[in-house]
C-alpha positions in Angstrom: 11.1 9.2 51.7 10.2 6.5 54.5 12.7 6.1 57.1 15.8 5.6 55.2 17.9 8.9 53.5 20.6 8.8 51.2 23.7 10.7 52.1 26.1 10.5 48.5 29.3 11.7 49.8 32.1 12.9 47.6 35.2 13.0 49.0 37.6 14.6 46.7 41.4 12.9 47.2 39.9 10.3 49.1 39.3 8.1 45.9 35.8 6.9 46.5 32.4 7.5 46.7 30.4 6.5 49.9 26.8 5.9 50.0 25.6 5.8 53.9 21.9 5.3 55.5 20.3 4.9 58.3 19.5 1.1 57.8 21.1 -1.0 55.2 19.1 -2.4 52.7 19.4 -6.3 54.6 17.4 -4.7 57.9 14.7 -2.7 55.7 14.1 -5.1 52.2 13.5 -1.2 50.8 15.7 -0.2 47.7 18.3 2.4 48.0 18.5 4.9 45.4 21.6 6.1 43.8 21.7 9.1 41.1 23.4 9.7 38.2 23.8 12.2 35.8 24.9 11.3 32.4 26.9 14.1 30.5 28.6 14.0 27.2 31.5 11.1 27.5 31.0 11.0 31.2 28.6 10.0 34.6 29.5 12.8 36.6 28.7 11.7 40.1 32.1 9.1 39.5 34.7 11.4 38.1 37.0 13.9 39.4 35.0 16.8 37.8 32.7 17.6 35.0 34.6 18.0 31.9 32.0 19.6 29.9 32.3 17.5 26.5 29.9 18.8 23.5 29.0 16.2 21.8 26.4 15.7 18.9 26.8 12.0 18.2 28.2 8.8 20.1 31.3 9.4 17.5 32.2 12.5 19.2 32.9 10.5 22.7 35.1 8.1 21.0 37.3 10.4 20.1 37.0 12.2 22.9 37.6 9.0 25.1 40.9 8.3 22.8 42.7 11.5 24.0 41.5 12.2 27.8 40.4 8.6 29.2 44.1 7.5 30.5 44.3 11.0 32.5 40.8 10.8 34.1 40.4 7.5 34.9 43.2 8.4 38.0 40.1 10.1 39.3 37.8 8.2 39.0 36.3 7.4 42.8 34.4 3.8 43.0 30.8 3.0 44.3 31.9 1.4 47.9 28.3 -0.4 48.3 26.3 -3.1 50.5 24.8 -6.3 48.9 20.9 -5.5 48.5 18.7 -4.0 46.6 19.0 -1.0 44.2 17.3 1.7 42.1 19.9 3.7 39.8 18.0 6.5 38.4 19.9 7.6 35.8 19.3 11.3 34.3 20.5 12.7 30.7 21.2 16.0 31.4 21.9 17.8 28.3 23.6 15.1 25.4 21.2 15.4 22.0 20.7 11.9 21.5 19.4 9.1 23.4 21.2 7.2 25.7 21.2 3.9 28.1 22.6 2.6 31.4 24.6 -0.8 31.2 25.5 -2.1 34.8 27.4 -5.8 35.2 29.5 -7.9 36.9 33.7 -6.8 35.9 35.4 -9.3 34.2 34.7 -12.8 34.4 31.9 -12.4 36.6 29.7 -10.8 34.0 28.5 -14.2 33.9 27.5 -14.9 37.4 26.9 -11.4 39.0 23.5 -10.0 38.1 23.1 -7.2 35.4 20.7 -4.4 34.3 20.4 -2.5 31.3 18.4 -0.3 29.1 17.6 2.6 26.7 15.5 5.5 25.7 16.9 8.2 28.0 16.5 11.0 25.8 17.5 14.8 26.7 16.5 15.7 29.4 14.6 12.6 31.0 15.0 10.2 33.8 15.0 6.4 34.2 15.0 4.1 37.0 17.2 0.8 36.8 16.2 -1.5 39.7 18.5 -4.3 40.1 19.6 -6.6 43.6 23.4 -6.5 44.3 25.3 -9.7 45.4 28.7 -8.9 46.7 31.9 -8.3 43.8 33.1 -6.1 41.5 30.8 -4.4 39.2 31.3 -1.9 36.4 28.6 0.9 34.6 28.2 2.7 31.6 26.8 3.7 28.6 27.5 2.0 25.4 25.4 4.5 23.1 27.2 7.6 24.7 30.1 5.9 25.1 31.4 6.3 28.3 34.5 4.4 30.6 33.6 1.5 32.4 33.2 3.1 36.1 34.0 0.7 39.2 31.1 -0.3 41.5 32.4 -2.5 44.9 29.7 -4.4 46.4 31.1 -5.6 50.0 29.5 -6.8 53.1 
């Protein structure tokens, strides 16, 4: 693991997630890795709790999304991260069909902030996205699950 650690904290009612080390990325040049675990309709590592959606297809999430998207996204809790460098290793855990990871800048900066995407996470498997953070306002998701936009906040 070399001389950095991860330490994901979830602090329910506190709104975010924290990710702490013992040397930022800038002192080190080494990527940090964050995890996350894709579920039906959902990451579960950014929302309040996991909701256990069976799905067969990415049809099943948009209707799923339609009704219960406006309630949980008051808990979804933020990535509060440092600019630098970054592996998300994103897992499928149990959804039947493949999926992807889609992380970019929010809004208008999807045109200036970098970006990172890909596919062919099938049941079961893991894939690492490496990608180098400059500070502003990110989102993630995954367009062939679908799942909400989640917040990422890249601050110095």
């Amino acid at each position: 693991m070399g001389s950095s650690f991860l330490l994901l904290i979830v602090a329910a009612g506190c709104g975010t997630v924290q990710l702490n080390s013992e040397q930022g990325t800038r002192e080190t040049g080494e990527a940090q890795t964050i995890a996350l675990t894709q579920t039906g309709c959902q990451f579960l590592e950014t929302e309040s709790k996991d909701y256990q959606f069976k799905t067969t297809q990415a049809e099943d999430c948009k209707g799923i999304n339609g009704k219960t998207l406006a309630d949980r996204k008051k808990g979804f809790k933020p990535l509060r991260l440092k600019p630098g460098k970054y592996i998300f290793r994103v897992s499928n855990r149990d959804v039947p069909y493949e999926l992807g990871f889609y992380l970019r800048g929010e809004g208008v900066s999807s045109v200036t902030l970098p970006k990172v995407s890909g596919g062919g996470l099938k049941k079961g498997t893991t894939k690492d996205y490496q990608i180098t953070l400059k500070s502003g306002k990110y989102v993630f998701s995954c367009p062939l699950n679908p799942t909400p936009d989640y917040p990422i906040m890249v601050e110095s």
